[in-house]
C-alpha beads as a LAMMPS data file, in Angstrom:
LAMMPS data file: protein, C-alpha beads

387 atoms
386 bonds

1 atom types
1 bond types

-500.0 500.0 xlo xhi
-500.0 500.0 ylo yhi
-500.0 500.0 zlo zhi

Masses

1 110.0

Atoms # bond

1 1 1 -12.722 -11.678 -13.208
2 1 1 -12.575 -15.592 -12.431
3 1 1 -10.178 -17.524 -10.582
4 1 1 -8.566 -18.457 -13.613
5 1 1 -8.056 -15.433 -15.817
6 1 1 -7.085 -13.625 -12.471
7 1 1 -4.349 -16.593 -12.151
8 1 1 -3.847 -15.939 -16.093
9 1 1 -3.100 -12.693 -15.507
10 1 1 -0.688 -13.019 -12.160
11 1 1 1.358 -15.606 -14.398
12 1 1 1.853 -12.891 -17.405
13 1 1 3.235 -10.342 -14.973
14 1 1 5.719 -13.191 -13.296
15 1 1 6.759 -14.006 -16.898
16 1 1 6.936 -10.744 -17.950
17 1 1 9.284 -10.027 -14.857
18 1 1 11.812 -12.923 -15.246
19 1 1 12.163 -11.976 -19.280
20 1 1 12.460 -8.208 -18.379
21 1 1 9.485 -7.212 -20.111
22 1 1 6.549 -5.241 -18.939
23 1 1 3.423 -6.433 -19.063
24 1 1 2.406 -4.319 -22.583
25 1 1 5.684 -5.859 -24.365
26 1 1 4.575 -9.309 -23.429
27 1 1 1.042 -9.173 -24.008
28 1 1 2.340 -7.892 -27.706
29 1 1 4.024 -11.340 -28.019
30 1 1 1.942 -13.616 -26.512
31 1 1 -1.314 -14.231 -23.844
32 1 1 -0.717 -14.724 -20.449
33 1 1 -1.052 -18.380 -19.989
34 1 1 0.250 -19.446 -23.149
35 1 1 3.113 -17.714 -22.214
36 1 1 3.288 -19.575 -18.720
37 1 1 3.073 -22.694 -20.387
38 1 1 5.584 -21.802 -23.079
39 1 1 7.921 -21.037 -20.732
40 1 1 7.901 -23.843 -18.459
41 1 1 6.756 -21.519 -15.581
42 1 1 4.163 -22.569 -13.001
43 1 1 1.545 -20.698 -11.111
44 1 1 3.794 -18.508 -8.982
45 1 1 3.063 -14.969 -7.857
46 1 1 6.102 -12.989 -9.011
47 1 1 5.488 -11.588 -5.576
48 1 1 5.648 -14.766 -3.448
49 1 1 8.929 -16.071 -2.587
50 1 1 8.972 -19.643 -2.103
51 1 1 9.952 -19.537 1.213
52 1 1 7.021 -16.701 2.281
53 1 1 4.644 -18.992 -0.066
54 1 1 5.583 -22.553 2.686
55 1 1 4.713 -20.014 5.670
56 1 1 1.903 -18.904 4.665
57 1 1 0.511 -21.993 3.821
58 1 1 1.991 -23.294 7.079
59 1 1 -0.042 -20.663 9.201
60 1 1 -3.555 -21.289 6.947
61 1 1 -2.671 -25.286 8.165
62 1 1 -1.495 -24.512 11.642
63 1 1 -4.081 -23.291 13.598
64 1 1 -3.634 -20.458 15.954
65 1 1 0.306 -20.316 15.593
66 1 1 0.800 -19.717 12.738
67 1 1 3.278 -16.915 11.050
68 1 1 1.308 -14.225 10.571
69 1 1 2.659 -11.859 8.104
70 1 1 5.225 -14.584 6.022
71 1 1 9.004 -13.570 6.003
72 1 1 8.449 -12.641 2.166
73 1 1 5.545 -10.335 3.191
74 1 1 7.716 -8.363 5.564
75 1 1 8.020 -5.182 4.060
76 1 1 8.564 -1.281 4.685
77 1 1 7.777 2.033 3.061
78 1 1 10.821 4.103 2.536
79 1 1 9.574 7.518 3.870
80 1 1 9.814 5.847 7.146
81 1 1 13.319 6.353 6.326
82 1 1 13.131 9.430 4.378
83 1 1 15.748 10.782 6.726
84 1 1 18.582 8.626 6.232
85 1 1 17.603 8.474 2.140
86 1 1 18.090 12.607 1.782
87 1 1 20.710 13.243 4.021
88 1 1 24.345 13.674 2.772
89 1 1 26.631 10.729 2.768
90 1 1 29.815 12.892 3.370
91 1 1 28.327 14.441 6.722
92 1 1 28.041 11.356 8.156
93 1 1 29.178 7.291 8.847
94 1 1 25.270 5.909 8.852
95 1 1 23.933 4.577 5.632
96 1 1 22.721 7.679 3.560
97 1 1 21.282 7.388 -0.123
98 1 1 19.053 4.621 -1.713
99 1 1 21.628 1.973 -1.819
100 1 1 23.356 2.057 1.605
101 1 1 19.657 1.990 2.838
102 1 1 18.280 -0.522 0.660
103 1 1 20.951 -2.470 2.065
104 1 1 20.392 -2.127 5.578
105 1 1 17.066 -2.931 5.464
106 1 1 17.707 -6.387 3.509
107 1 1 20.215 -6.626 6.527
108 1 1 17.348 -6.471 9.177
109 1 1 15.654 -9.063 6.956
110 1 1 12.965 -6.611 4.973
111 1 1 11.666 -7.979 1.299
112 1 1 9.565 -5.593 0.138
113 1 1 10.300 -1.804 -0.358
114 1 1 7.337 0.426 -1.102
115 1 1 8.876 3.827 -2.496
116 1 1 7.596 7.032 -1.304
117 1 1 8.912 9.033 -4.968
118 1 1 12.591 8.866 -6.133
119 1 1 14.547 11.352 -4.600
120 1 1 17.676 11.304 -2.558
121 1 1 20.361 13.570 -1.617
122 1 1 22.384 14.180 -5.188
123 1 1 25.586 13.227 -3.029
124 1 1 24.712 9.667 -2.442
125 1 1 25.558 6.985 -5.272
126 1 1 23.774 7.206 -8.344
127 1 1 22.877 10.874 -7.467
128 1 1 19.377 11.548 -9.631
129 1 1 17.700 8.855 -10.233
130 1 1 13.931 9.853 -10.508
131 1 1 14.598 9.258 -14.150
132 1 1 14.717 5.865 -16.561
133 1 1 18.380 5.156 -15.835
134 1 1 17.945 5.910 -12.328
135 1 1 14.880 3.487 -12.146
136 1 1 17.278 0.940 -13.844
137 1 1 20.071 1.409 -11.251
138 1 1 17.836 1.346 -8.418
139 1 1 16.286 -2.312 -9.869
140 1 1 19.892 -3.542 -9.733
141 1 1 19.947 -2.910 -5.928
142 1 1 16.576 -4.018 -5.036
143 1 1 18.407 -7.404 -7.029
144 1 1 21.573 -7.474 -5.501
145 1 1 19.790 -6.978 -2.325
146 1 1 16.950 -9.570 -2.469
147 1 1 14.420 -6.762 -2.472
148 1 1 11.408 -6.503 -4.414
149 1 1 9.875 -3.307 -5.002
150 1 1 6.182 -3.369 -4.383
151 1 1 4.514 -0.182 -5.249
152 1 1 4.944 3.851 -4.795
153 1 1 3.392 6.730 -3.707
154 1 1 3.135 8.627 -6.682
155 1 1 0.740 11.248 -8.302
156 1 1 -2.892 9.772 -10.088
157 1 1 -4.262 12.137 -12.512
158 1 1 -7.166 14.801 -11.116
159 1 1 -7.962 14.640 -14.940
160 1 1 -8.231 12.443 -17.776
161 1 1 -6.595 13.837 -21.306
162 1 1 -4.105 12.916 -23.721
163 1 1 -1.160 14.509 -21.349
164 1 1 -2.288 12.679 -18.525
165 1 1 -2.571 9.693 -19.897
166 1 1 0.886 9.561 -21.219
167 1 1 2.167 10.898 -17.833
168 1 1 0.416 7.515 -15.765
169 1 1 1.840 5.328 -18.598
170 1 1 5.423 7.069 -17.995
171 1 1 4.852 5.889 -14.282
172 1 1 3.792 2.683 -14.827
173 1 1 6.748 2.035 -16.937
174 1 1 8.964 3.414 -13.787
175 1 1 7.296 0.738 -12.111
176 1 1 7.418 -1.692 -14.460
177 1 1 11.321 -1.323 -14.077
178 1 1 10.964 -1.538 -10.561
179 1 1 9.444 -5.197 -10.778
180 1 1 6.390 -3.349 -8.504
181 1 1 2.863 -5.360 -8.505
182 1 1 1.124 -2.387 -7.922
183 1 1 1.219 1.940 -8.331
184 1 1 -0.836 4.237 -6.149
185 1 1 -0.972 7.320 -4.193
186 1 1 -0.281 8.391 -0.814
187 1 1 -3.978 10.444 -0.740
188 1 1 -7.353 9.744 -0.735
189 1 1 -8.908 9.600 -3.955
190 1 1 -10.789 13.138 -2.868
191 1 1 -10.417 15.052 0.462
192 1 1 -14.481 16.047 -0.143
193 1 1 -17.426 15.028 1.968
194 1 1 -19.929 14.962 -0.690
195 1 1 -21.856 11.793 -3.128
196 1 1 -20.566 14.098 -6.265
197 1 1 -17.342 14.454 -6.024
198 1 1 -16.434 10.470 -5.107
199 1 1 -19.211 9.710 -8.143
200 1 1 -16.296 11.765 -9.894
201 1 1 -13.347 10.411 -8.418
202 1 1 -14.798 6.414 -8.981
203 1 1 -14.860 7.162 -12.594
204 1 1 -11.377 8.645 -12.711
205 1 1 -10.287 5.517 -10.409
206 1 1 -12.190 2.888 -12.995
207 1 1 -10.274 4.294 -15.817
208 1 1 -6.917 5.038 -14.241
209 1 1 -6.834 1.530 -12.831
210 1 1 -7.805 -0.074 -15.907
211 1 1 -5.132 1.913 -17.503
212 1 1 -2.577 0.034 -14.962
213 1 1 -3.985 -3.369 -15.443
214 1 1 -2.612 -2.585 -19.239
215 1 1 0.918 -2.399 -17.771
216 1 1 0.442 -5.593 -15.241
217 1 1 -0.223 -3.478 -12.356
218 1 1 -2.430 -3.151 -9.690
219 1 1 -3.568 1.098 -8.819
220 1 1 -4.149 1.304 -5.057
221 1 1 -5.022 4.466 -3.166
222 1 1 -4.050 4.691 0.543
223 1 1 -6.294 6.346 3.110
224 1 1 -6.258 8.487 5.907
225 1 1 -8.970 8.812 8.888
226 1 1 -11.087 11.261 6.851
227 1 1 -12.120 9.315 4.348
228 1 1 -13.610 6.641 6.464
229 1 1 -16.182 9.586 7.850
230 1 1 -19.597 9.781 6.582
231 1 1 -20.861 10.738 3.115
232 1 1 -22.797 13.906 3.415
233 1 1 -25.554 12.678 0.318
234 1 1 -28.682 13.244 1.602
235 1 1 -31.263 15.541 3.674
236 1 1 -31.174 19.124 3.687
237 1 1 -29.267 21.277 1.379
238 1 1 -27.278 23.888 2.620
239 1 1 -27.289 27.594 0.919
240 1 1 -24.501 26.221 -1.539
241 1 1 -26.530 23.343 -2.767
242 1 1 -25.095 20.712 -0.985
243 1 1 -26.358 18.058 0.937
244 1 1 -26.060 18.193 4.556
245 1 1 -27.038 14.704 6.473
246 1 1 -25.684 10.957 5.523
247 1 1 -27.236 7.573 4.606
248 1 1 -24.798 6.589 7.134
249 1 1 -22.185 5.316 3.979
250 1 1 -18.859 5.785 5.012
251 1 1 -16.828 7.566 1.952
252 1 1 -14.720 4.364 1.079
253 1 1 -16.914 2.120 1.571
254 1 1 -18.826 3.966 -0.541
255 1 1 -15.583 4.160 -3.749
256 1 1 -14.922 0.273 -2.801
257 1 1 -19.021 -0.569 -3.864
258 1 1 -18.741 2.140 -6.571
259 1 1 -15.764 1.142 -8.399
260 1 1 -14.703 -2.140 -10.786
261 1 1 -12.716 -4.761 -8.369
262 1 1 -10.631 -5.465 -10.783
263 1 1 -8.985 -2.183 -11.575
264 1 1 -9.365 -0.535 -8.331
265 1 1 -7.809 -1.863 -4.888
266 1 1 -7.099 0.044 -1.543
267 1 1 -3.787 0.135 0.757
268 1 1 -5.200 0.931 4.537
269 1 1 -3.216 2.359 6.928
270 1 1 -4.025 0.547 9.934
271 1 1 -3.238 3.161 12.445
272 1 1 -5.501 5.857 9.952
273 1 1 -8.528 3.507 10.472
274 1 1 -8.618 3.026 13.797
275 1 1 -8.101 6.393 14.284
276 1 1 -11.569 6.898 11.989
277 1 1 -12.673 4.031 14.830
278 1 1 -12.169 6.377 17.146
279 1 1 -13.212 9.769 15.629
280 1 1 -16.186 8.881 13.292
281 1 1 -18.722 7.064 15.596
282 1 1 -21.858 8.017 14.502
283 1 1 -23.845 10.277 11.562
284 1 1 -26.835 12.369 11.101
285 1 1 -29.570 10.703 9.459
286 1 1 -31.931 12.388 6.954
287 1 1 -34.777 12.503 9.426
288 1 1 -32.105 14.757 11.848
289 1 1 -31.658 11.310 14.160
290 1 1 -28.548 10.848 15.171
291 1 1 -27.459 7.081 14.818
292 1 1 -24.377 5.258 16.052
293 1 1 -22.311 3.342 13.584
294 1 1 -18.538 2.726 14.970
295 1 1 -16.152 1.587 12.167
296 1 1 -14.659 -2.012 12.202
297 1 1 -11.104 -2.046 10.056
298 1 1 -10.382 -5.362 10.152
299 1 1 -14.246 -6.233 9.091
300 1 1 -14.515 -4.129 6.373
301 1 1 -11.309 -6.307 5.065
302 1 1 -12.709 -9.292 5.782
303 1 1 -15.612 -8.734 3.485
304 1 1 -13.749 -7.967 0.954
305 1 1 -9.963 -8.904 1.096
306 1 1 -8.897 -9.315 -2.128
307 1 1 -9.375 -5.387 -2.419
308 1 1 -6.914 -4.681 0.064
309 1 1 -3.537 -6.242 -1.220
310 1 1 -1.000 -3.755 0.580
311 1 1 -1.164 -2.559 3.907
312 1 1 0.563 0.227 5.947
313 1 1 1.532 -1.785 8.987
314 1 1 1.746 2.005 11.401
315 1 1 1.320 1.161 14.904
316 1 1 -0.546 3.832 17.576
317 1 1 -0.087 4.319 21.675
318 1 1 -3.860 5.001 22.807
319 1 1 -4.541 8.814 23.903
320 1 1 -8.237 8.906 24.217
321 1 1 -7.977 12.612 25.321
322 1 1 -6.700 13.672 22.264
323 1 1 -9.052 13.850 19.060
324 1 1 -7.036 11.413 17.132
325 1 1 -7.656 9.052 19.934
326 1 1 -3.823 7.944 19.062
327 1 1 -0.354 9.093 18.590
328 1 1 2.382 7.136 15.898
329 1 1 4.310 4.544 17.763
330 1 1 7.004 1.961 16.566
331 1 1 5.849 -1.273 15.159
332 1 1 4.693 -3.293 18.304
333 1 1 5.017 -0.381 20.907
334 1 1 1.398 0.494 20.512
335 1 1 -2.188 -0.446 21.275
336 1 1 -2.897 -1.311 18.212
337 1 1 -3.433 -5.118 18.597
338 1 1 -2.093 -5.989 15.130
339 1 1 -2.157 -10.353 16.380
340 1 1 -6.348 -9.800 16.391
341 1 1 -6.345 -7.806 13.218
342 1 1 -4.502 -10.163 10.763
343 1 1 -6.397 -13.061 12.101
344 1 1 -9.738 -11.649 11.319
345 1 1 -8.555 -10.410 7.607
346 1 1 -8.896 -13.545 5.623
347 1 1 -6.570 -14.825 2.912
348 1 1 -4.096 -15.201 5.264
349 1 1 -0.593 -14.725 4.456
350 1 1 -1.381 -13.076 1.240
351 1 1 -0.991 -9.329 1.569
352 1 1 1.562 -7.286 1.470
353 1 1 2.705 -5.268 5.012
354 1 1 4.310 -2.204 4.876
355 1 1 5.852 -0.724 8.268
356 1 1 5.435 2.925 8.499
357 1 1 6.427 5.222 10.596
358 1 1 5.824 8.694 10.362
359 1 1 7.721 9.950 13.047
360 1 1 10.741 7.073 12.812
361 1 1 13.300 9.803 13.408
362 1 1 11.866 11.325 16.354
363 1 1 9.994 8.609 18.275
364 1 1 10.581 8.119 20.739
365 1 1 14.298 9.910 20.416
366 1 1 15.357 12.087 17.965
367 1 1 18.734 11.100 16.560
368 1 1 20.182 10.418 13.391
369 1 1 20.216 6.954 13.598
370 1 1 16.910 6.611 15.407
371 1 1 14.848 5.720 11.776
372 1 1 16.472 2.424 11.500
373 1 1 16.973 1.781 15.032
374 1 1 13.117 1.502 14.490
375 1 1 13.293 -0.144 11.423
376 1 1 14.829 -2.983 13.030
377 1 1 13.065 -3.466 15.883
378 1 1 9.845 -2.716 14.159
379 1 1 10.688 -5.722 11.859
380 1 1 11.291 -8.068 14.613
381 1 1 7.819 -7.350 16.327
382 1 1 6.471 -7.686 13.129
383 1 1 7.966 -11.093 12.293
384 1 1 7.132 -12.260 15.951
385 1 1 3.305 -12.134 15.361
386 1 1 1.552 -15.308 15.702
387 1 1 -2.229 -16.282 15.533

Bonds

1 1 1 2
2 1 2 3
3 1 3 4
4 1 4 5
5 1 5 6
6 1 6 7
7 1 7 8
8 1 8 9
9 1 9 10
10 1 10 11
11 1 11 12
12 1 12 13
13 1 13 14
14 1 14 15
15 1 15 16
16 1 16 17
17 1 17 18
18 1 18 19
19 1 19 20
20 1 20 21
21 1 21 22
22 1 22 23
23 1 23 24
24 1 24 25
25 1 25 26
26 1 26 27
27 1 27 28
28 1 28 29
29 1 29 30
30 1 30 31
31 1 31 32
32 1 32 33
33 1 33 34
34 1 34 35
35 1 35 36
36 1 36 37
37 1 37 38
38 1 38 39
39 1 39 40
40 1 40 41
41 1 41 42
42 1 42 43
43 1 43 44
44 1 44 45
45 1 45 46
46 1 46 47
47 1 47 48
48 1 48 49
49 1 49 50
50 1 50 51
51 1 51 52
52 1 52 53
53 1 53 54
54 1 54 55
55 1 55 56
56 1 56 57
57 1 57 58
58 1 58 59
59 1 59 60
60 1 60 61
61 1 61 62
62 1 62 63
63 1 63 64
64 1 64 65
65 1 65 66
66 1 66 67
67 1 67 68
68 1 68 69
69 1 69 70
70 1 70 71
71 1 71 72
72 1 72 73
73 1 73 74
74 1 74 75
75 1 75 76
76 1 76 77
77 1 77 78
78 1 78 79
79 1 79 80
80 1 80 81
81 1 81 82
82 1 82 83
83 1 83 84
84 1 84 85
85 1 85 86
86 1 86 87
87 1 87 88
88 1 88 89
89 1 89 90
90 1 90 91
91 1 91 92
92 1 92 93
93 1 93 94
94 1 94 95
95 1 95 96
96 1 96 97
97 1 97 98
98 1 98 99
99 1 99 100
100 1 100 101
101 1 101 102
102 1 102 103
103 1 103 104
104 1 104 105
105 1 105 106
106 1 106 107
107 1 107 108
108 1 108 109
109 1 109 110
110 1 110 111
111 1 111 112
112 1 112 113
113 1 113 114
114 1 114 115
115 1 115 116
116 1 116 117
117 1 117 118
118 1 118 119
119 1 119 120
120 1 120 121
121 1 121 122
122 1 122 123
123 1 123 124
124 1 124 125
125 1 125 126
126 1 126 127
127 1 127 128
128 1 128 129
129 1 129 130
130 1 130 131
131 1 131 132
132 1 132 133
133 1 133 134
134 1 134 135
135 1 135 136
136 1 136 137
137 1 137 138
138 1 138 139
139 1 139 140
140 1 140 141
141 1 141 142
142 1 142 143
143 1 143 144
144 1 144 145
145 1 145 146
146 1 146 147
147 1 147 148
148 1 148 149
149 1 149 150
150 1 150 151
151 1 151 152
152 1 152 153
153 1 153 154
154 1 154 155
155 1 155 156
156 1 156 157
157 1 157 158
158 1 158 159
159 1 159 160
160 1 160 161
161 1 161 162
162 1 162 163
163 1 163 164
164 1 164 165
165 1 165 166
166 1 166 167
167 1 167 168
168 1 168 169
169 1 169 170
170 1 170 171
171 1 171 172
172 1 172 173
173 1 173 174
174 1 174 175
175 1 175 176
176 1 176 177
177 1 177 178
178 1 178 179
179 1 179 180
180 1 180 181
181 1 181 182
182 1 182 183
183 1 183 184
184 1 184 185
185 1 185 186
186 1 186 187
187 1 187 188
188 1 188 189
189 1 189 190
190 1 190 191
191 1 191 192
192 1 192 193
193 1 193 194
194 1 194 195
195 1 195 196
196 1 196 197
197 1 197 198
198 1 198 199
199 1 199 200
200 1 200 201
201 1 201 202
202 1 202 203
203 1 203 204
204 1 204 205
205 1 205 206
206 1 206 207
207 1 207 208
208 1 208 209
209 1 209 210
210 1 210 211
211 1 211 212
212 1 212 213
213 1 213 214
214 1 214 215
215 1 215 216
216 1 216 217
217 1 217 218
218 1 218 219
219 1 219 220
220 1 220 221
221 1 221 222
222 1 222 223
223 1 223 224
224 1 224 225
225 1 225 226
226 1 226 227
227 1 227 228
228 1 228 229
229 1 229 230
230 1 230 231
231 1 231 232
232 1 232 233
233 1 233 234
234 1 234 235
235 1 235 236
236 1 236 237
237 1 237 238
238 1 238 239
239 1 239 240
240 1 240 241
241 1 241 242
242 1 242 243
243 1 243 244
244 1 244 245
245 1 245 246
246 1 246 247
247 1 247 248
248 1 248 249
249 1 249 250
250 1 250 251
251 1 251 252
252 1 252 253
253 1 253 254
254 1 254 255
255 1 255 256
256 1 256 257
257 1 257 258
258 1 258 259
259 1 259 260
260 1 260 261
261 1 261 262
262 1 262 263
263 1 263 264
264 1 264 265
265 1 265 266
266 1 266 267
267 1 267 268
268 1 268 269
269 1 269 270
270 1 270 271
271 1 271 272
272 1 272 273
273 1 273 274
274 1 274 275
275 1 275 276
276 1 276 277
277 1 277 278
278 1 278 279
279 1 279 280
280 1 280 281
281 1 281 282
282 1 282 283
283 1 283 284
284 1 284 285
285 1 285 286
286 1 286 287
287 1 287 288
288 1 288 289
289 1 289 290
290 1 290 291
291 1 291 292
292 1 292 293
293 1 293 294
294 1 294 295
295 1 295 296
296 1 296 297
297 1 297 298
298 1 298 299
299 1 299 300
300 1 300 301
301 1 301 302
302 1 302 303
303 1 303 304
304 1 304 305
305 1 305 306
306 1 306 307
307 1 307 308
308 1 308 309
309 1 309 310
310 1 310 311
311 1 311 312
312 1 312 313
313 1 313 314
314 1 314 315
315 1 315 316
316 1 316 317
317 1 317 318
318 1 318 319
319 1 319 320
320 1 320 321
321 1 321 322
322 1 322 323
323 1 323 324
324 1 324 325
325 1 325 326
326 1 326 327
327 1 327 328
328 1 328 329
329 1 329 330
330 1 330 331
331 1 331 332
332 1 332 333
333 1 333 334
334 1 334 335
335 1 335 336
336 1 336 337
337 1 337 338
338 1 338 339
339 1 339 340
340 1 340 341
341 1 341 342
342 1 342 343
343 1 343 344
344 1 344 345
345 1 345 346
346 1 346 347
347 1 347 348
348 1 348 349
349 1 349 350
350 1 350 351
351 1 351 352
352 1 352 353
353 1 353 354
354 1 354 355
355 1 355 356
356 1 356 357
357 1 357 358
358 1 358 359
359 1 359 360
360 1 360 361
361 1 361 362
362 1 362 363
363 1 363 364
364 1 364 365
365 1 365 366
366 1 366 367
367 1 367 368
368 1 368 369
369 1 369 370
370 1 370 371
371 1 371 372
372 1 372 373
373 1 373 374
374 1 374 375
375 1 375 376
376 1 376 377
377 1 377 378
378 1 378 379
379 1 379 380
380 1 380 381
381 1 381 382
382 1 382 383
383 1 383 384
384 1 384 385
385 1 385 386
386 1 386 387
């Protein structure tokens, strides 16, 4: 896809958000830069809020201190907060439920909200609302709030058929609701080590994500340390059949060659990569050799960083003597150096940053205010990164 129809298509999906249309009921009407132009609208990103869009181009003029991740880029996956979303609003004074959250984290100064599914305890406002009218309800907060909804960790097919397909267009409609650029999955597209099953998973992927380009969306799969390992395609078989030795192609590496960059995009956790940089160091060559080959995150972004438009922004504190090499830390309280790894990623100011937390409740107290404690100062290290 060109420059242009990629621009044609971004402008459809703005239109198609400020009419309240997804992208199918516009494209019924009308073609995505005709419609622009009909309109009156520019070249926006519906994702780019005007004051994000003058820091980021601030930073790409400014040298070295520039704003690294743009105050409209600042955003956070809710199962950081999973806590405070599922537990009862009558047992407590802290915000509880979707909307008291949502809220609090527009407070702290948060735009984007990636959704980790719709649940949340039935008590809070709006009680169910993994449902159409719930997805409605929960728009008019991200509104009132000056959120935008960004993507979610949903469910892609492990088959394609009739039922599946109508099940990914019932989620892309969610999340056409939602405003979201983009849909994914909080898994790897396959936990396997070998050529045949990713061959599989690419074609699932290609379709899948062509299938969300239909709606205006972008399908992103988010990874974890494993699939960064090698690719067992090549020497030996073992008494299953299977190969047993790499040509030294790390697995998603391998999906990003093997699948269409336009259809197909990736969210990487930061703090999953480098721990890959720190577990998957080397591979067994065909010949038996054993060759070194550490991973680079931030280069394999680099290369290609229009492939990457979300990240998780999860920060680690360096244990070397464990195997992980790291354990989850609040935003900035880690080794991770986050200042190096933005400046290195090209098309700066451009993606989308998602603090995560996995362990927001417990780290480093457990209490029941402790997720948004770190929300809050997670956000601030965040919006204090320069380069």
């Amino acid at each position: 896809m060109d420059d242009v129809t990629h621009q044609a298509e971004e402008d459809a999906r703005v239109l198609g958000r400020k009419l309240g249309l997804s992208r199918r009921q516009l494209l019924a009407a009308t073609t995505g830069m005709a419609a622009a132009a009909m309109f009156g609208l520019g070249t926006g990103h519906a994702h780019a809020h005007s004051g994000a869009a003058a820091a980021g181009l601030a930073a790409s003029k400014g040298g070295g201190n520039g704003v690294l991740v743009p105050p409209g880029k600042r955003g956070i996956i809710l199962y950081t907060v999973r806590d405070a979303i599922s537990r009862d609003p009558n047992s407590t004074p802290l915000p509880s439920g979707f909307k008291a959250v949502l809220k609090q984290l527009a407070d702290i100064g948060y735009k984007q909200i990636e959704f980790a599914g719709y649940g949340q305890n039935v008590s809070s406002e709006g009680g169910n609302v993994n449902n159409v009218a719930g997805a409605q309800l929960l728009r008019t907060w991200l509104d009132d709030f000056g959120l935008e909804g960004e993507g979610n960790h949903g469910q892609i097919p492990s088959t394609i058929s009739d039922a599946t397909i109508a099940q990914f267009d019932a989620q892309c409609e969610i999340a056409n609701i939602l405003g979201f650029g983009h849909i994914g999955t909080g898994n790897d597209p396959t936990s396997s080590a070998y050529l045949t099953d990713w061959q599989a998973a690419a074609e699932r992927w290609n379709f899948f994500g062509q299938r969300a380009a239909t709606h205006g969306l972008k399908l992103y799969t988010h990874n974890h340390d494993a699939a960064y390992s090698f690719l067992l395609d090549s020497g030996p078989l073992d008494a299953t059949g299977r190969p047993t030795r790499s040509s030294g192609a790390r697995r998603l590496e391998w999906f990003l060659e093997n699948t269409d960059p336009n259809y197909v995009y990736l969210e990487m956790d930061v703090y999953w990569a480098h721990v890959a940089q720190h577990r998957f160091q080397s591979f067994t060559a065909p010949d038996g050799s054993v060759v070194a080959d550490v991973f680079d995150p931030a280069g394999l972004v680099a290369a290609q960083t229009q492939r990457f438009p979300l990240f998780h922004a999860k920060d680690g504190a360096a244990r070397p003597d464990l195997p992980a090499g790291y354990t989850i830390a609040p935003f900035g309280q880690g080794s991770i150096d986050y200042t190096t790894f933005f400046q290195r990623i090209g098309a700066k100011g451009s993606h989308n940053s998602m603090y995560e937390q996995d362990n927001a409740a417990t780290v480093p107290t457990a209490s029941p205010s402790m997720s948004l404690e770190n929300a809050a100062s997670s956000y601030q290290h965040m919006a204090s990164l320069r380069g």
